[in-house]
Structures are given as C-alpha cells and as structure tokens.
N, C-alpha and C positions, 0 to 999 in steps of 0.2 A: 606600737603601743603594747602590743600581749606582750614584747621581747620585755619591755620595763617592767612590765608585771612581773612577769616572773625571776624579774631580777629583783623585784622588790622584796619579793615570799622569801626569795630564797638570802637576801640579806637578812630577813629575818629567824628564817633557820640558822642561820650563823650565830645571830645573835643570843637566840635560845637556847640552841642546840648543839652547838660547835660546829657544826658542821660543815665540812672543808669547803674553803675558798673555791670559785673554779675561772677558767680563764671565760670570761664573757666576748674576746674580742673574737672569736669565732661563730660564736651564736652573733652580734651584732653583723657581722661583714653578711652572715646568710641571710639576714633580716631586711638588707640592703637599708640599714640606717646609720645616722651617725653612731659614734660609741659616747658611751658615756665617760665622764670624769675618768681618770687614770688614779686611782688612789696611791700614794705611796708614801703611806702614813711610817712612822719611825715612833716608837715608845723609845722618850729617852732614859739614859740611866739615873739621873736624880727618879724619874715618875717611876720607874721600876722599883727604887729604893722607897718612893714614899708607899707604893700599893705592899710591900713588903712589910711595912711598919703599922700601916691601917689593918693588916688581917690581924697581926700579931696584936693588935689593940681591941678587937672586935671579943667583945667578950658574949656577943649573941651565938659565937658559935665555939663549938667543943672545944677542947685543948688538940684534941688529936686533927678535928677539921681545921683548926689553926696552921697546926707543923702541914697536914697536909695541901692543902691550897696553898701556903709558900711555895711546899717542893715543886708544885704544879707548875709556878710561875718563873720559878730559877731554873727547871728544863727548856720552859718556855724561852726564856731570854736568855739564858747561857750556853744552851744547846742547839737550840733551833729548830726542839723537836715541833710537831705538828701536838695539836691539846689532845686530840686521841691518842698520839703516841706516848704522852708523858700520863694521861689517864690508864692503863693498859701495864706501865711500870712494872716488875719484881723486883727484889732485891738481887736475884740471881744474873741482873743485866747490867750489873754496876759493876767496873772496874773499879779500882782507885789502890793508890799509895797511901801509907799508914797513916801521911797527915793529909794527906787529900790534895795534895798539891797536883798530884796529873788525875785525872778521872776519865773515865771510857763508859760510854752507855752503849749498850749491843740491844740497837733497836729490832726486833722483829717481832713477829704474829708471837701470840700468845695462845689460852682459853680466855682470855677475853677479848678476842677480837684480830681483825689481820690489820697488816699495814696497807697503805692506800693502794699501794705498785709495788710489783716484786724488787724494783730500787731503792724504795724504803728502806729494805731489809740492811742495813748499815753499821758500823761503828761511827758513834761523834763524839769526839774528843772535844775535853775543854781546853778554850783556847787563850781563859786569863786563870789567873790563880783565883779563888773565891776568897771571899770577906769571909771573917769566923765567924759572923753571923751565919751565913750564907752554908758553911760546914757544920753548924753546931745544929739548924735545921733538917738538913739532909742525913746526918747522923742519926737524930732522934727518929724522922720518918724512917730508915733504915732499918732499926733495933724496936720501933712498934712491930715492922710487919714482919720481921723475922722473929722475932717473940712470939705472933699469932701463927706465924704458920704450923706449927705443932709436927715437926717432922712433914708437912705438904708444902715441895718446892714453886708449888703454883699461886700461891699467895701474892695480891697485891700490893705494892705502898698503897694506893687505894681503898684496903680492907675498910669494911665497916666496924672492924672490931668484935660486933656481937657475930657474925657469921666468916666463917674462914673464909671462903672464894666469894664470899658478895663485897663489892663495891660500892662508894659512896656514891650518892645520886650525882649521874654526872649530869642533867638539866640543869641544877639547882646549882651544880660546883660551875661550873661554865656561866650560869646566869649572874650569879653572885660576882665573876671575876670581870664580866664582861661587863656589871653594871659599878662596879670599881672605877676600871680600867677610864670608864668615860669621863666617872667623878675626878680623876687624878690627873686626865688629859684638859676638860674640860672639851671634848669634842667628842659628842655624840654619833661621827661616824667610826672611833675607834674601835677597835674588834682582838680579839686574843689573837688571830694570825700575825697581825702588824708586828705583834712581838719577832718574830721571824725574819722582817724585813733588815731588821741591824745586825743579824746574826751571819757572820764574815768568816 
C-alpha cells in the first residue's frame, strides 16, 4: 500500500513537475507485491501535429512562449530528448545543415542543470527530415535566443527574454503541455515522457 502511494505523489510530480520517470518494477519486486499496470503509452503523430497546432493557436500565451513550447515538443518527439533536456537547450548544442535537412543536438549539462547519467551526455541525430513548419519554429526559437544572448554563449532557447540566463517557468511550461498532451490524447494517464516511447 505505501509502495502505491508513493507511486501515486510521484505520478504526480511527473505530472507538475516533469520529473523523470523511474522504473517502479524494482521498488514493487522489494515490496513483495504485484506490479502495477505496464504503461506503454505511444503519442501518435497526427496528436503530436494537433498539440503543435493548439499552442500555435493559443493566443493566452506570448508569441515567443508559443515558438518555444513547440521547440519543447519537437525535441520531445523527434529527438527523444528527456523535457529536462530539451528545457536546458542552447543554441550552441545545435548542429544542422543550411536547410535543416540533418540536425545533431549535443546533449549535455549546462548552467542550467546536469543530465540524469553521465550516458546522457549524447549526440541525437534526426532521424526523419522535419516539416517546414517544424524548421520555421526551430528557426525562430534559434535567432530569439541567439539575439538575446548579447555576446553570452550560455543563454537558453528557454530565455525569458527580459533576463539573459533566466528561464521560462518550467512548472508552468510542463503543466501547460502535459495538460495539452491529455486534451489531444483524451487519456488522462498521458505524460510528456510517453513522447519518447516512439522515438526509434
């Protein structure tokens, strides 16, 4: 019974706070109980394309929090990254070719934050060609934060704009996607990791 509880809090730190998945069937096997449900939830790519059209339509939120909770969500599902790693972003961890046709993101620790395990530390290549949609956002989030940076290479796509190294609230940008993400699946157990489960 405590094993559920605190699997319950901690779905909902996921759900607030992003905060990373973790494997539950070792804490259940110590608990000597069954395990629970297996999730292996899959965001497909029409619900990726609609969540990408509902921000872009969301006029409650800034133009800049617009371009940037896209890029959030096309790291998410075209990269594979983890929401901390694609929150954490610089423009200085972006590869790509002049039309964007190959792109490389060079995940690692930053100042704002490390990656989960020193295996993190990665290059992830993409692995389909993006929609021009999907380039003409990543673009824009690109030339905001390298516009702000003002000669400081540590600047986030994240920026808040009024402050050079402060970040947009990531409760709020996580709670906002994650309360999306459920509107567009209609399933209330979907979570922003899921995004990662199709990423091959």
């Amino acid at each position: 019974r405590l094993v559920g509880q605190l699997q319950h809090f901690h779905e909902f730190l996921v759900t607030y706070y992003c905060v990373e998945d973790t494997e539950w069937g070792g804490i259940w096997a110590t608990a000597r109980t069954a395990n629970k449900r297996v999730s292996a939830n899959l965001v497909t790519y029409c619900e990726y394309e609609r969540m990408l059209a509902a921000i872009a339509a969301d006029l409650s939120l800034t133009p800049e929090n617009r371009t940037q909770y896209q890029t959030l969500i096309i790291t998410l599902y075209r990269f594979g990254l983890r929401f901390g790693e694609a929150y954490r972003l610089q423009p200085r961890h972006f590869q790509f070719s002049e039309d964007y046709s190959d792109i490389i993101i060079h995940v690692t620790s930053s100042v704002f934050g490390t990656t989960k395990t020193e295996a993190g530390i990665r290059n992830v290549y993409g692995l389909e060609q993006l929609t021009q949609r999907e380039i003409d956002v990543l673009k824009l989030c690109l030339e905001a934060a390298e516009a702000a940076t003002l000669d400081d290479q540590q600047t986030g796509l994240m920026t808040q704009h009024t402050s050079q190294r402060g970040l947009i609230d990531r409760g709020r940008a996580s709670y906002y996607l994650n309360q999306l993400l459920k509107r567009v699946t209609g399933d209330d157990s979907s979570h922003l990791h899921h995004f990662r489960h199709g990423f091959a």
